[in-house]
C-alpha positions as YAML, in Angstrom:
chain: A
units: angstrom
residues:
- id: 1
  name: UNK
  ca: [54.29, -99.19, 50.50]
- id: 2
  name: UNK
  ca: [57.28, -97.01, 51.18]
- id: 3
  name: UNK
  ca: [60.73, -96.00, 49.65]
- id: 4
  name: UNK
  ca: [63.65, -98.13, 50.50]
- id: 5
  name: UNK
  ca: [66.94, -96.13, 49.97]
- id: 6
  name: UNK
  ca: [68.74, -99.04, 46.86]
- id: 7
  name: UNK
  ca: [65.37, -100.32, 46.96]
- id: 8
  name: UNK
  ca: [66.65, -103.56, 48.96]
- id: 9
  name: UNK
  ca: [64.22, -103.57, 51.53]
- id: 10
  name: UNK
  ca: [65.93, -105.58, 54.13]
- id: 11
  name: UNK
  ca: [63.32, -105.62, 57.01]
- id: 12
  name: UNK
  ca: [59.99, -107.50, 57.71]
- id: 13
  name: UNK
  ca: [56.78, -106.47, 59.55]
- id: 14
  name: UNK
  ca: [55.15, -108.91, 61.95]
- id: 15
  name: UNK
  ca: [51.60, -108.28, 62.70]
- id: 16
  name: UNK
  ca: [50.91, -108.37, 66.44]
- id: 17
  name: UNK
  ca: [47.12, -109.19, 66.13]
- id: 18
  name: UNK
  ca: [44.29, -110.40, 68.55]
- id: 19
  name: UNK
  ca: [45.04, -114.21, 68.08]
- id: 20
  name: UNK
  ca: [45.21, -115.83, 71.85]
- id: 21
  name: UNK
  ca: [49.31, -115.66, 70.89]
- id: 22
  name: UNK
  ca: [49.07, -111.76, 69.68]
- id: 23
  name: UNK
  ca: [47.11, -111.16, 73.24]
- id: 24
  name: UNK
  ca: [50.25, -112.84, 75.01]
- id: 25
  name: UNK
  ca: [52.96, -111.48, 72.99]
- id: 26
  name: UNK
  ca: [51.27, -107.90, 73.76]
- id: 27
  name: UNK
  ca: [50.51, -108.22, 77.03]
- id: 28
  name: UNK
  ca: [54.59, -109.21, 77.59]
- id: 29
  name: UNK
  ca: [55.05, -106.02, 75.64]
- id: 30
  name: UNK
  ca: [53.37, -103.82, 77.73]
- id: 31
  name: UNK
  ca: [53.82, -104.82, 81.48]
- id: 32
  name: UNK
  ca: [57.71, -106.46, 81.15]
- id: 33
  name: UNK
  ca: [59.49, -105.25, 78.09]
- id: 34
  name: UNK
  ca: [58.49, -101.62, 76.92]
- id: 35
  name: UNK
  ca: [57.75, -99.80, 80.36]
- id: 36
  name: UNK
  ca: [60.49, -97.19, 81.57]
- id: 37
  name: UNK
  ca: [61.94, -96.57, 84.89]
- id: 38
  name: UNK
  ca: [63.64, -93.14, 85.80]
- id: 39
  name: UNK
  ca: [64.08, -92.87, 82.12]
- id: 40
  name: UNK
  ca: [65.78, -96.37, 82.05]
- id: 41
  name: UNK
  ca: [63.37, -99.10, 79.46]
- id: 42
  name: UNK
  ca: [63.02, -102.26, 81.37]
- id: 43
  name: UNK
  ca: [65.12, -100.98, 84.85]
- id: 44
  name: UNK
  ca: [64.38, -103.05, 87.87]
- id: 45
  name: UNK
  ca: [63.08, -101.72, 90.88]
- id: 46
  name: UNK
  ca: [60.58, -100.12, 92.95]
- id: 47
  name: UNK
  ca: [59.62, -96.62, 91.31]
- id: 48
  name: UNK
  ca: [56.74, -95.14, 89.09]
- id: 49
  name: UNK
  ca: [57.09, -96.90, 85.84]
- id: 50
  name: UNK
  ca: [55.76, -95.06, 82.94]
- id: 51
  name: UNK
  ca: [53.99, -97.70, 80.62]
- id: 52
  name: UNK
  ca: [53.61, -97.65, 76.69]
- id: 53
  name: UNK
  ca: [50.31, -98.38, 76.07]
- id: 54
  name: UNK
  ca: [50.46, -98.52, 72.31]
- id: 55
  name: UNK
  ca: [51.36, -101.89, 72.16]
- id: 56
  name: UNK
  ca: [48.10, -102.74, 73.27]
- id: 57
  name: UNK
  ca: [46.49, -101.69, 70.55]
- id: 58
  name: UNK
  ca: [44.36, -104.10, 68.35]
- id: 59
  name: UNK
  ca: [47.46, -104.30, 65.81]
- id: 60
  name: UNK
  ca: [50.78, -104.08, 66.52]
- id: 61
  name: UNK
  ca: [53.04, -103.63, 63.77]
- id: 62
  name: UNK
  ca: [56.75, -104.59, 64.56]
- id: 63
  name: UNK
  ca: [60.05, -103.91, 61.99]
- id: 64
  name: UNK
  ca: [61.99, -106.45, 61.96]
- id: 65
  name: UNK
  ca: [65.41, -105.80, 60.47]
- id: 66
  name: UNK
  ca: [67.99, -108.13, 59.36]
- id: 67
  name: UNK
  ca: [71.64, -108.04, 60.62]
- id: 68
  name: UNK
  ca: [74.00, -106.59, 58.17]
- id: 69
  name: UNK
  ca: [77.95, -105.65, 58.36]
- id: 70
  name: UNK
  ca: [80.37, -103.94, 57.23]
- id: 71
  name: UNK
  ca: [80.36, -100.40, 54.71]
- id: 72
  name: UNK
  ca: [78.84, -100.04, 51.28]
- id: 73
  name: UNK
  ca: [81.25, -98.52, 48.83]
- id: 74
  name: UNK
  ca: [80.09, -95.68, 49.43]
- id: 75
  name: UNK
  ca: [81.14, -95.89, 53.11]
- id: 76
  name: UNK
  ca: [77.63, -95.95, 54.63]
- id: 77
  name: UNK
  ca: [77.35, -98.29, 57.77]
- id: 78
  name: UNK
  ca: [74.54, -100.62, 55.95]
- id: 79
  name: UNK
  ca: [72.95, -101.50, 59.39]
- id: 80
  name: UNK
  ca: [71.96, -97.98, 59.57]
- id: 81
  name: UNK
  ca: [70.64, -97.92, 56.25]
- id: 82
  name: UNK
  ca: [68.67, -100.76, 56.77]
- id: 83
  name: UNK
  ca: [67.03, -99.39, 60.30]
- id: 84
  name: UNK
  ca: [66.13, -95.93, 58.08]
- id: 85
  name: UNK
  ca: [64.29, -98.21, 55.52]
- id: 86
  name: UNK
  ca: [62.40, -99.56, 58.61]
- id: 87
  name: UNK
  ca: [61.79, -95.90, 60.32]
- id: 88
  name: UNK
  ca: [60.74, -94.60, 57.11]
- id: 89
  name: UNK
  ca: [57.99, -97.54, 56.46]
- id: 90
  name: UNK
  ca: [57.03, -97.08, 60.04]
- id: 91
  name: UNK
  ca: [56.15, -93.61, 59.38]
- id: 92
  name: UNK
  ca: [54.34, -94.27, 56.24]
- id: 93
  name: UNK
  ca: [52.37, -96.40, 57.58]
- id: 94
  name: UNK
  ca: [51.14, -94.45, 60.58]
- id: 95
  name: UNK
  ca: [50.21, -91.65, 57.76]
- id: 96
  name: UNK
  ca: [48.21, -93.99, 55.76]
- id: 97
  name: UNK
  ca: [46.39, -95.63, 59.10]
- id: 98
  name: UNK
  ca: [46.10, -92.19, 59.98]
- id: 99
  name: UNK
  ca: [44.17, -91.35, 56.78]
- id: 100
  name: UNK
  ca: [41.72, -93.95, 57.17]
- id: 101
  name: UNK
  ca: [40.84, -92.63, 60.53]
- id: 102
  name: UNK
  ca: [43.01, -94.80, 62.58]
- id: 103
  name: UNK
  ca: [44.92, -93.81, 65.95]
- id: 104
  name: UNK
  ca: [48.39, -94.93, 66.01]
- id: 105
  name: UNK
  ca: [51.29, -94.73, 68.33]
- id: 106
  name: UNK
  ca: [54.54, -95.58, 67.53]
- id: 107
  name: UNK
  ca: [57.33, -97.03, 70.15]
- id: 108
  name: UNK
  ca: [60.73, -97.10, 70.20]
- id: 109
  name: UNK
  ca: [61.26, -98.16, 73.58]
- id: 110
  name: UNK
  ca: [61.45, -101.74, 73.13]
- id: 111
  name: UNK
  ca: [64.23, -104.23, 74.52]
- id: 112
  name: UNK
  ca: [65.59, -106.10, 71.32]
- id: 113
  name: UNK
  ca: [67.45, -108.83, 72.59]
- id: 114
  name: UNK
  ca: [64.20, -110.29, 74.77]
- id: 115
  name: UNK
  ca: [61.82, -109.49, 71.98]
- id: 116
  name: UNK
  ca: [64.20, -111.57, 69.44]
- id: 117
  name: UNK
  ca: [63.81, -114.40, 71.98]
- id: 118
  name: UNK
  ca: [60.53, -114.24, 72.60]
- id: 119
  name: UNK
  ca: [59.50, -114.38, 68.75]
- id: 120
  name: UNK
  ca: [62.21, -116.95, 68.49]
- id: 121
  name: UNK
  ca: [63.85, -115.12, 65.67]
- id: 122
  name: UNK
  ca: [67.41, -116.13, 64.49]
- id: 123
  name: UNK
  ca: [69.45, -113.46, 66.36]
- id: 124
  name: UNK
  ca: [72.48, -113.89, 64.16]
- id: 125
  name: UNK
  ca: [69.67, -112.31, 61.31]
- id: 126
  name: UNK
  ca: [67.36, -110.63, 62.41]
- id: 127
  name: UNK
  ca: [66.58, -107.43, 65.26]
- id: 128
  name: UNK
  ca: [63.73, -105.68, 66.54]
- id: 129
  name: UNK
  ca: [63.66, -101.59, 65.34]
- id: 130
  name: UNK
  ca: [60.48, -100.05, 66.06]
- id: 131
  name: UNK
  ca: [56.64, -100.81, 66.86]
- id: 132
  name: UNK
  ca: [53.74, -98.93, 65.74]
- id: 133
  name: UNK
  ca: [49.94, -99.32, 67.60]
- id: 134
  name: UNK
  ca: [46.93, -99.03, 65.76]
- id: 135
  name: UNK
  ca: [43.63, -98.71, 67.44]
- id: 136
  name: UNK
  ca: [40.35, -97.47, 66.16]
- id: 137
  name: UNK
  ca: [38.95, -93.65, 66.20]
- id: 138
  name: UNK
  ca: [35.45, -94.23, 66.34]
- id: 139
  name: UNK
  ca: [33.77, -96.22, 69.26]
- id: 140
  name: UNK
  ca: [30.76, -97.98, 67.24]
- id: 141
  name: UNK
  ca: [33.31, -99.02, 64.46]
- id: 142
  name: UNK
  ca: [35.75, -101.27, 66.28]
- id: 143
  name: UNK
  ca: [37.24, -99.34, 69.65]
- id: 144
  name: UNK
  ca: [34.41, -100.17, 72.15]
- id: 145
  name: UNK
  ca: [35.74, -103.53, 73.05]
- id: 146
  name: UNK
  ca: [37.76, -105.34, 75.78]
- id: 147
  name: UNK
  ca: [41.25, -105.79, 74.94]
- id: 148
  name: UNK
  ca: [42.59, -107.94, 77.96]
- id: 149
  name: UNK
  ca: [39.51, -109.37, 80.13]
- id: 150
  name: UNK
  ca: [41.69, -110.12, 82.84]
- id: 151
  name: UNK
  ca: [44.13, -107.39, 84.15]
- id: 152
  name: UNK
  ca: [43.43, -104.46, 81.31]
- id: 153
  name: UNK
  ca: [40.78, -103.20, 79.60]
- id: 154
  name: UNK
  ca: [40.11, -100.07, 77.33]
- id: 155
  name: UNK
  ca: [36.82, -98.07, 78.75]
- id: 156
  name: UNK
  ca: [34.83, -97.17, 75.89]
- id: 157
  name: UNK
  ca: [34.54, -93.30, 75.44]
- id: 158
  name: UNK
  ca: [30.07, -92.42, 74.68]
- id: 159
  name: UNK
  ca: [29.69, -91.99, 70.22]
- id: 160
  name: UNK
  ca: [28.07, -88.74, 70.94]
- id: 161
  name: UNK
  ca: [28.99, -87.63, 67.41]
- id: 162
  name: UNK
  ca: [26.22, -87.01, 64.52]
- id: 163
  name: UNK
  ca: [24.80, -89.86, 63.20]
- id: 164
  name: UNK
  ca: [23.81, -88.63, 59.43]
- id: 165
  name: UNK
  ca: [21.18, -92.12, 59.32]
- id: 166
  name: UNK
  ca: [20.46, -92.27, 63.26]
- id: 167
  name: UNK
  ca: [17.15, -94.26, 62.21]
- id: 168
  name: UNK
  ca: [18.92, -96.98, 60.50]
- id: 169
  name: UNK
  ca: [21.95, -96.68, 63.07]
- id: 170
  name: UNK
  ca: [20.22, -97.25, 66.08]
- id: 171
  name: UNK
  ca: [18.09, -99.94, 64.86]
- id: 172
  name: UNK
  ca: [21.15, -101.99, 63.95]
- id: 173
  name: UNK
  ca: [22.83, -100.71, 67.06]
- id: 174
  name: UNK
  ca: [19.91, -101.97, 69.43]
- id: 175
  name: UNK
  ca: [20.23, -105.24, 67.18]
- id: 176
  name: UNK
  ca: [23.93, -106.01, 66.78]
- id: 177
  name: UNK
  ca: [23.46, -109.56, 69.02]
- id: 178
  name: UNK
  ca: [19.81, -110.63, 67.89]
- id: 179
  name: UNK
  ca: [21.83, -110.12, 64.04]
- id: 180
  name: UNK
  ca: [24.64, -112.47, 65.09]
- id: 181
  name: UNK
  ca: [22.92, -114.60, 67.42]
- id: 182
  name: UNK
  ca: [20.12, -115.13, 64.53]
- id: 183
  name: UNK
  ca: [22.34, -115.56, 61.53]
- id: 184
  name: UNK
  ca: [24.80, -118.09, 63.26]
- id: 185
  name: UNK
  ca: [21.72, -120.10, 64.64]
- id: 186
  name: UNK
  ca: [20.28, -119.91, 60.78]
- id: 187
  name: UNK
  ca: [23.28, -121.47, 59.81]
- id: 188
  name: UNK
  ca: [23.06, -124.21, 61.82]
- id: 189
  name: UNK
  ca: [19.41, -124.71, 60.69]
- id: 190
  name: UNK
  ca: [20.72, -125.21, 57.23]
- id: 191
  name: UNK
  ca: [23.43, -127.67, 58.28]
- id: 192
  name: UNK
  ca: [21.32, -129.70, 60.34]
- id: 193
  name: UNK
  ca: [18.63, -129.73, 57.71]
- id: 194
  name: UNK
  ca: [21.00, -130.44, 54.81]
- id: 195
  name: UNK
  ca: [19.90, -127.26, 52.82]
- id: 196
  name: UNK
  ca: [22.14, -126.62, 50.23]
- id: 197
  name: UNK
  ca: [25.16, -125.27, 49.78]
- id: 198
  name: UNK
  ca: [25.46, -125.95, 53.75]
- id: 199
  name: UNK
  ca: [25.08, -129.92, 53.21]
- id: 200
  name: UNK
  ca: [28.14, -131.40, 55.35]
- id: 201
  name: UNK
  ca: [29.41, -128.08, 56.06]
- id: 202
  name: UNK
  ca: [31.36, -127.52, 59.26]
- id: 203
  name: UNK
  ca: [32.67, -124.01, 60.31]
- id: 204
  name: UNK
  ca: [33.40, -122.63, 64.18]
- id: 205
  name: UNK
  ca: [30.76, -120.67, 65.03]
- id: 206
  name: UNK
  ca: [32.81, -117.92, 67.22]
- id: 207
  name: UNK
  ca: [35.22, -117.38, 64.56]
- id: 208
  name: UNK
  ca: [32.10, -116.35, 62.54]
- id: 209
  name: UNK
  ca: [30.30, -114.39, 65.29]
- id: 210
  name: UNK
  ca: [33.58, -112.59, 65.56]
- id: 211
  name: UNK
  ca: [33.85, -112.06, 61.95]
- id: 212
  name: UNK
  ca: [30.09, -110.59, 61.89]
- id: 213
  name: UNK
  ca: [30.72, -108.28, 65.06]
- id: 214
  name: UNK
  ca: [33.59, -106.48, 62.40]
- id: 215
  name: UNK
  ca: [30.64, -106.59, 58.93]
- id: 216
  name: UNK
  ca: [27.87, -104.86, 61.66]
- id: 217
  name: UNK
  ca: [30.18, -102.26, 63.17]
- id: 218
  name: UNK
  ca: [31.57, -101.02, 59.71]
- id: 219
  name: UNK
  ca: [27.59, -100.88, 59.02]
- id: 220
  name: UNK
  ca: [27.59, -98.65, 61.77]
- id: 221
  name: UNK
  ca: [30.27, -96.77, 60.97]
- id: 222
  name: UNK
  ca: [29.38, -96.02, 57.79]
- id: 223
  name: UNK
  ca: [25.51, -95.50, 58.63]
- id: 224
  name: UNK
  ca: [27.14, -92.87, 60.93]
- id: 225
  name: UNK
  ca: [29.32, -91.00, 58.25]
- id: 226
  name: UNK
  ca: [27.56, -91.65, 55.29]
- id: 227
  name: UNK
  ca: [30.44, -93.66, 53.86]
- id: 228
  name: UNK
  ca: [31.57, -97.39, 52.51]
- id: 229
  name: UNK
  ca: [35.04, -97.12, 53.53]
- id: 230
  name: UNK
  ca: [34.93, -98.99, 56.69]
- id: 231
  name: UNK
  ca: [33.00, -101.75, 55.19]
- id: 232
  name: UNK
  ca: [35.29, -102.19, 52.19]
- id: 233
  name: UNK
  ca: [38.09, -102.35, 54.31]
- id: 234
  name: UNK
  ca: [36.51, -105.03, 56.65]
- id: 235
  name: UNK
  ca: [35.54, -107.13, 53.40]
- id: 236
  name: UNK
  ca: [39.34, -106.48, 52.22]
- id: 237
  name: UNK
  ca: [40.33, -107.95, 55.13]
- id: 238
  name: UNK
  ca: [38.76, -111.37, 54.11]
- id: 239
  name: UNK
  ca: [41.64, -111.80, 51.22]
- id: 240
  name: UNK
  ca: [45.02, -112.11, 51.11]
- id: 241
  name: UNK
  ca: [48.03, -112.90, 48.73]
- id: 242
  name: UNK
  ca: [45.11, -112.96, 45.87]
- id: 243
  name: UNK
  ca: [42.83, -115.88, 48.05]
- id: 244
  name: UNK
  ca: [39.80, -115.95, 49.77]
- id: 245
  name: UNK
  ca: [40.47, -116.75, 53.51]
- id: 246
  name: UNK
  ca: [36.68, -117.66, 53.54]
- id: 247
  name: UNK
  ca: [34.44, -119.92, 51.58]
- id: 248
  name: UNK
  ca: [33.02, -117.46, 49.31]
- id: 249
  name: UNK
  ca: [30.19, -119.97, 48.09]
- id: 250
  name: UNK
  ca: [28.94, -120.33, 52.37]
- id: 251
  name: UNK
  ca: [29.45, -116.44, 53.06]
- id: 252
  name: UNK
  ca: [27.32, -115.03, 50.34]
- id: 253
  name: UNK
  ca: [24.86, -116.93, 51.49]
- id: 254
  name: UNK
  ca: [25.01, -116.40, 54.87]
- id: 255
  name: UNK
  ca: [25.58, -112.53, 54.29]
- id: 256
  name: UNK
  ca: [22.38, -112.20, 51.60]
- id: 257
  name: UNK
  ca: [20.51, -113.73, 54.74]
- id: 258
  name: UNK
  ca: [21.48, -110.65, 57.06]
- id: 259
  name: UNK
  ca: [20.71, -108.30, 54.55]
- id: 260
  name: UNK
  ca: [16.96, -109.77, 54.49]
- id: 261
  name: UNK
  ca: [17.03, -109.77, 57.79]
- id: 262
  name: UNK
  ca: [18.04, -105.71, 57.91]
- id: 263
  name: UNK
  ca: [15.69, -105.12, 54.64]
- id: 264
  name: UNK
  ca: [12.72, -106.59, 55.56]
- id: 265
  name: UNK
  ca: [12.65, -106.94, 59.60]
- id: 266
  name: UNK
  ca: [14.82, -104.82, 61.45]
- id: 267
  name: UNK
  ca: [13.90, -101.58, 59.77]
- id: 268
  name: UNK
  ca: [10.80, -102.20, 59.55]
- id: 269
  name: UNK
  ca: [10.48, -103.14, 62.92]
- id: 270
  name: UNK
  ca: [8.32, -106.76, 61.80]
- id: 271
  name: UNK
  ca: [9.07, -109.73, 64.19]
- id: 272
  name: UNK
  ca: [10.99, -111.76, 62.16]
- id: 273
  name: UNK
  ca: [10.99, -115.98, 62.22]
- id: 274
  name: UNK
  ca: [13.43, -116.65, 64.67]
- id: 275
  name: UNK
  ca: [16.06, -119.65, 65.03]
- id: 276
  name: UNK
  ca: [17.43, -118.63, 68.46]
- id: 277
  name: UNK
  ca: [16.03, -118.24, 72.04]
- id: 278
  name: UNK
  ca: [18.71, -116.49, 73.30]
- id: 279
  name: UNK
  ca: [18.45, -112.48, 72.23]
- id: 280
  name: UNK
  ca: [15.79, -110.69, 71.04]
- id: 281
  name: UNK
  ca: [15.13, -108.85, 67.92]
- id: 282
  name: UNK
  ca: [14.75, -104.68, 69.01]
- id: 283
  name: UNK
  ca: [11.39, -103.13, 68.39]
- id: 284
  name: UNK
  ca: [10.86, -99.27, 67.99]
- id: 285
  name: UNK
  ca: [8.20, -98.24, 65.67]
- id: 286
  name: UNK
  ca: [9.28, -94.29, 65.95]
- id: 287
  name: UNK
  ca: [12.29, -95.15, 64.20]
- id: 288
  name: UNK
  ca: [11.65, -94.51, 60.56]
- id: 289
  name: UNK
  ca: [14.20, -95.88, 58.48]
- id: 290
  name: UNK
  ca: [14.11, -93.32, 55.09]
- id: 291
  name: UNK
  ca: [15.01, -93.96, 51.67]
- id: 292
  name: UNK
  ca: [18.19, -92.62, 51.89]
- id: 293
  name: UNK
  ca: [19.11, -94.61, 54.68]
- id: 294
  name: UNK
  ca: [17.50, -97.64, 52.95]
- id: 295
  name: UNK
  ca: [19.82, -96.80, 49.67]
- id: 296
  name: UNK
  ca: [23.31, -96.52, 51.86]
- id: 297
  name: UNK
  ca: [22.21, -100.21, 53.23]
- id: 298
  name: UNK
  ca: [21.86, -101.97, 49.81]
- id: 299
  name: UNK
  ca: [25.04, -100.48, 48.77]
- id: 300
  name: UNK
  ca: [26.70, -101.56, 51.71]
- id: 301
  name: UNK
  ca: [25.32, -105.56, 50.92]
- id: 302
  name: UNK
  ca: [26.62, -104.63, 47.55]
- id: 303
  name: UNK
  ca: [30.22, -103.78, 48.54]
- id: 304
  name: UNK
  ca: [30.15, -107.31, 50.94]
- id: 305
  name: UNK
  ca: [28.83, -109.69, 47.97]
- id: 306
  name: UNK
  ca: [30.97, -107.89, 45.00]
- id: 307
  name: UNK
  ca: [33.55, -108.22, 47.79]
- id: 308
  name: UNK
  ca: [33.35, -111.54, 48.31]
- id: 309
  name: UNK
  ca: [34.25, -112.04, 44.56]
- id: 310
  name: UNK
  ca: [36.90, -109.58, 45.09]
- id: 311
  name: UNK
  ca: [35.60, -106.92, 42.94]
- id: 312
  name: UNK
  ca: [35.70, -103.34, 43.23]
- id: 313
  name: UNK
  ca: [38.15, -103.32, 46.30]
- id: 314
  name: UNK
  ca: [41.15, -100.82, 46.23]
- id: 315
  name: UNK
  ca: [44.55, -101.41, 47.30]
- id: 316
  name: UNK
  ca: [44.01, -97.92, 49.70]
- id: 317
  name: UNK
  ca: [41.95, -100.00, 51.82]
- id: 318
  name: UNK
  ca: [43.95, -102.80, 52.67]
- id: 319
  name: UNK
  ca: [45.89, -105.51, 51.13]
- id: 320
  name: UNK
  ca: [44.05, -107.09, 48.42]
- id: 321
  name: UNK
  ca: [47.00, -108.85, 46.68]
- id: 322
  name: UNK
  ca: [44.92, -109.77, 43.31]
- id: 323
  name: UNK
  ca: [43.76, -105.90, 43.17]
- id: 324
  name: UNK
  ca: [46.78, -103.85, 43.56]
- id: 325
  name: UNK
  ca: [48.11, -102.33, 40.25]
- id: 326
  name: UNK
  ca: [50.79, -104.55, 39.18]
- id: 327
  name: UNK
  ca: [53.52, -101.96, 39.69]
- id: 328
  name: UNK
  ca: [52.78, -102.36, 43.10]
- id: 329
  name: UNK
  ca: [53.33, -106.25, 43.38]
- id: 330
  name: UNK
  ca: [56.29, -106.82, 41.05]
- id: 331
  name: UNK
  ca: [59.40, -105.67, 40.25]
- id: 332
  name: UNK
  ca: [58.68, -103.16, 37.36]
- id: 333
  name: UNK
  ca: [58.88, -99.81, 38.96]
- id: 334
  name: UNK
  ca: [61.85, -100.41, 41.60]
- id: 335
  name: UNK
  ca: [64.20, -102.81, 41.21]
- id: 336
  name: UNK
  ca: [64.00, -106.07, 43.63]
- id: 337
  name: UNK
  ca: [60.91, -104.55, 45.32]
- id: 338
  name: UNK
  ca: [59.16, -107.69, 46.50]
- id: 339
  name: UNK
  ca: [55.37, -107.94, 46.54]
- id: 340
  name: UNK
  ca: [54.18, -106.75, 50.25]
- id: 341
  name: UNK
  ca: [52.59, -109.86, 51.22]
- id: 342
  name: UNK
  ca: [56.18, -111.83, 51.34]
- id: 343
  name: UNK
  ca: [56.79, -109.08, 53.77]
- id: 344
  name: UNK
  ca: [54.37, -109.75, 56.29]
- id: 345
  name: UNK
  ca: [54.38, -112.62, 58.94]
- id: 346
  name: UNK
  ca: [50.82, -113.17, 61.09]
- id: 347
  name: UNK
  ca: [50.63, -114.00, 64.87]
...
């Protein structure tokens, strides 16, 4: 959240995610609508373009304002008010992404007229002010990964850093397929067996191998720094406007059945049954996994089941709508400040 000057708040944010339509939208961004030409955004040409690569970042936030005329009475031009609200939330954001160890990069050099078209926004209303890129800091949390296939990709820099639990780290490291390959192919066991509470379930089984890529590298984040922040945030990002975006009853399931599978197997490097042919389970018996290592773990299965009942999340780590203080989602500290959520339109 940020100050709005009146506290009107006339802009939106849209977030530019990793959806097939996010990709696109991004990809437009970055090689036809946001590169520069002899200091000219968008000139035509031969030349050496320079190219903003921000807004090819895993999230792109976008301000959005809307189209307002004429003076207050105090004689302030009100579309310039309105682009400061959006400046100053763009800012404010990039300090709180920046606090939770995010790399941003913020862009002004964006063609508003196209980008209203291409969003298909009513350009009588609405106009394009600034963007802000968020990527990740840390390559074993979320950076090492492709973000085009096709005609751009980001080359993941080596995690040479400390790792304070490098036992426990590098098991899960070595073991990040076999624990997604193994857990999705357990779920399908239980469907096709009618084990309860799978019985007639039906669920797309990339979306959740995505979903379980983001749970194992905030393990490894955490297992790194000793922390839970990255995994609360990831299980934060499961709710929104006070809902579950999952089925709570299916996940804790599923997510008590990778903590076994951590617990009892993969640190203690024990074969376990397996319901896949396709990766292996990671064997290194010199890898001693020690208490302390062992204690960060169940803590970390704690924060994904407790989080999965949305308890014990904070509003610092993302937007848990049911969780923020109310003075944060209502109207009682500013007048007409609307709750966040209403602010924010996916891709």
């Amino acid at each position: 959240m940020s100050p709005s000057k009146q506290g009107k708040y006339d802009h939106e944010i849209y977030v530019i995610t990793d959806s097939s339509e996010g990709k696109e939208i991004k990809k437009w961004l970055y090689w036809e609508n946001t590169y520069c030409l002899d200091g000219v955004r968008g000139k035509p040409g031969p030349g050496l373009r320079r190219y903003n690569g921000q807004v090819l970042a895993p999230i792109v936030l976008l301000w959005i304002t809307k189209k307002l005329q004429g003076y207050s009475d105090t004689n302030e031009l009100e579309s310039q008010r309105v682009r400061d609200d959006a400046i100053i939330s763009a800012t404010m954001a990039m300090i709180a992404a920046e606090e939770l160890g995010l790399r941003t990069g913020f862009n002004s050099t964006i063609g508003k007229l196209e980008i209203e078209q291409k969003l298909k926004l009513n350009l009588e209303n609405k106009t394009p002010v600034i963007a802000v890129g968020m990527g990740y800091a840390f390559p074993e949390s979320r950076i090492s990964r492709q973000v085009f296939e096709n005609n751009f990709t980001v080359t993941p820099y080596p995690n040479n850093e400390e790792k304070l639990h490098s036992a426990a780290y590098e098991l899960i490291l070595k073991n990040k397929d076999f624990i997604t390959q193994e857990t999705t192919a357990w779920i399908n066991h239980q469907v096709s067996n009618s084990i309860a509470p799978f019985i007639g379930y039906q669920y797309d089984s990339s979306k959740c191998r995505r979903d379980l890529h983001y749970v194992i590298s905030s393990f490894l984040h955490d297992l790194q720094y000793g922390t839970n922040e990255a995994t609360r945030q990831t299980i934060t990002n499961y709710w929104t406007k006070g809902a579950l975006r999952v089925r709570g009853f299916a996940e804790k399931v599923a997510h008590n059945f990778i903590a076994e599978l951590i617990r009892n197997y993969i640190f203690k490097n024990i074969p376990a049954e397996s319901y896949q042919q396709n990766t292996s389970q990671y064997l290194d018996e010199t890898m001693i996994v020690d208490s302390e290592s062992l204690e960060l773990m169940n803590e970390l299965f704690l924060v994904i089941q407790d989080g999965l009942d949305g308890v014990g999340l904070l509003p610092e780590v993302g937007f848990d709508y049911a969780n923020t203080i109310s003075s944060m989602r209502t109207g009682e500290n500013r007048k007409n400040r609307p709750p966040i959520e209403n602010m924010i339109n996916y891709i």
